[in-house]
N, C-alpha and C positions, 0 to 999 in steps of 0.2 A: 514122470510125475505130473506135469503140467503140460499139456494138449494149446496153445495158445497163450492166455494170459498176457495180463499188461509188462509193460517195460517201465522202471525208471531208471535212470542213469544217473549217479553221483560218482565222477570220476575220480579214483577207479575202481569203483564198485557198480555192477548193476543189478537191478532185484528186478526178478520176473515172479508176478505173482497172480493169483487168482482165490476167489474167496472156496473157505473150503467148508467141510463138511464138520471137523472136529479139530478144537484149538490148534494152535499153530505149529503147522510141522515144515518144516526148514531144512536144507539141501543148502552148503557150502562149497563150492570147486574153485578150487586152485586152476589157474586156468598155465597152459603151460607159457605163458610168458612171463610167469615168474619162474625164473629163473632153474634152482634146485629145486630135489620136492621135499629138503629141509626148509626151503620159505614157503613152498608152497602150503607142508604142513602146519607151520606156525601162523602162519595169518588164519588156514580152516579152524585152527584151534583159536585163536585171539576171537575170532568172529561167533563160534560157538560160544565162548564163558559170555561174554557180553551177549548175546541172545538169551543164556540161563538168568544173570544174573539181572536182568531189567525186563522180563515176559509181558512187562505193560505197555509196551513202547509200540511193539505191533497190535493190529484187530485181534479179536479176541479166535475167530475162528478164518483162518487165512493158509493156504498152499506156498509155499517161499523158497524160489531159489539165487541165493547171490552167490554171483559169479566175481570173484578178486581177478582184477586186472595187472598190469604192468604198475609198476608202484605200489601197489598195495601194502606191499612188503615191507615199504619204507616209513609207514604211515606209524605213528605211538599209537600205544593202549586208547590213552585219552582222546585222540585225534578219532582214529574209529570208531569210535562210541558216539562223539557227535554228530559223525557221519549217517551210523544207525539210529540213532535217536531222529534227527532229521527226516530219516529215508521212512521212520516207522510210522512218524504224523502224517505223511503225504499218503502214504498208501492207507493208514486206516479213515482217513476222511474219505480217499475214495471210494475204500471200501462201502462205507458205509452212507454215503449217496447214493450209491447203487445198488444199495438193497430196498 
């Protein structure tokens, strides 16, 4: 999906992204150091409803994929939400100095 694109790291999450062509489409992996791929599938899922449920958080038109690391698993609803809330300001400013 993404040819290059930036990195940020908010451990243990990291989003590779690059600006895209039509609103924001998003790519979640469970990466295998979580554990089962019963955590692995609850945190893609925990990370997707919080991408549905807050679409303002990232650039309006952006390519996205975050990678769940070790821990991730362990993190609350609430906790990763502030995580993406955070991870979504940094990238759409850059976004958008760079356009």
């Amino acid at each position: 999906m993404i040819t290059g694109g930036n990195r940020l790291r908010m451990v243990p999450l990291t989003f590779i992204y690059q600006p895209g062509s039509v609103g924001v489409r998003a790519v979640v992996i469970g990466r295998r150091q979580v554990q089962s791929a019963v955590r692995r599938n609850r945190i893609r899922r925990r990370i997707r409803e919080l991408l549905r449920l807050h679409p303002a958080w990232f650039a309006q038109r952006l390519d996205l994929v975050i990678r769940a690391g070790e821990g991730s698993e362990q993190l609350g609803f609430q906790r990763l939400g502030e995580i993406l809330e955070q991870a979504g300001k940094k990238i759409s400013r850059e976004i958008r100095r760079d356009e």
